[in-house]
N, C-alpha and C positions, 0 to 999 in steps of 0.2 A: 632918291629916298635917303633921309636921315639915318645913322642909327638908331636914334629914339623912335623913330617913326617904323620902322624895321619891327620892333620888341613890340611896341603897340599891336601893331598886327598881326603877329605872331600869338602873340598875347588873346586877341580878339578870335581868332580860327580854334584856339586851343578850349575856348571856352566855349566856342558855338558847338565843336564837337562831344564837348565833357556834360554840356545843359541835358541829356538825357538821362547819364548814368548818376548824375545828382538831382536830377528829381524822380526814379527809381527809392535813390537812397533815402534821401528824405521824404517822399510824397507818397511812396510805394507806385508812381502812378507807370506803365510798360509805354516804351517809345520805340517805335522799331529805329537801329540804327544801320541794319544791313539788307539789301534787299537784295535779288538774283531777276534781269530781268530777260527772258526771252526772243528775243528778235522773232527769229523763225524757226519753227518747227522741223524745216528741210535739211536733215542730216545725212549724209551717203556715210555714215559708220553709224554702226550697231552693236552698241555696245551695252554689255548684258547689265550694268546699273543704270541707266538710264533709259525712262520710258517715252520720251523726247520725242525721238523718232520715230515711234510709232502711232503719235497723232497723228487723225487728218484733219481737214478743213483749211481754210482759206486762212493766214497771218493776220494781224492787225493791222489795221490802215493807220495811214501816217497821223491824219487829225487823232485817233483813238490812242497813240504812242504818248502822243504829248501829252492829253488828257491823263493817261494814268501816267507817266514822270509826273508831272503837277501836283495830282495825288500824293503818289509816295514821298516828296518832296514836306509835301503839306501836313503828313503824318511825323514828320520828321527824321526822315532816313537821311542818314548823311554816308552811307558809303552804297553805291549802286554798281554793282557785277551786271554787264551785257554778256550776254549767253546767245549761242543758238548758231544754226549756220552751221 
């Protein structure tokens, strides 16, 4: 990789990251950019801010994971937190 080619790219990330909080500014229009996503439910700590643990039922199947990544991808979230576990 170039240095030129290096800036380009940098250049490029910097802008795919910043396209929400400018069109907030100019568009008024809300882009989610952070999302928080849960694996599983199954926590062996209990801790008293988090109500996490105390769901039941079955986790998400793997086709249903990708389906909603996809999603949140396609709403525009560009930073994604895995949780859980």
């Amino acid at each position: 990789m170039t240095f030129a080619s290096g800036i380009v790219r940098t250049t490029r990330k910097a802008l795919r990251f910043a396209a929400p909080f400018v069109r907030y500014r100019v568009c008024g229009s809300v882009t989610p950019v952070l999302a928080g996503y849960k694996i599983t439910h199954k926590c062996n700590l209990t801790c008293l801010h988090c109500p996490y643990w105390k769901r039941k039922g079955a986790d998400q199947g793997f086709a249903d994971t990708i389906v909603t990544l996809d999603r949140l991808q396609s709403m525009g979230v560009r930073i994604l937190i895995f949780e859980g576990g």
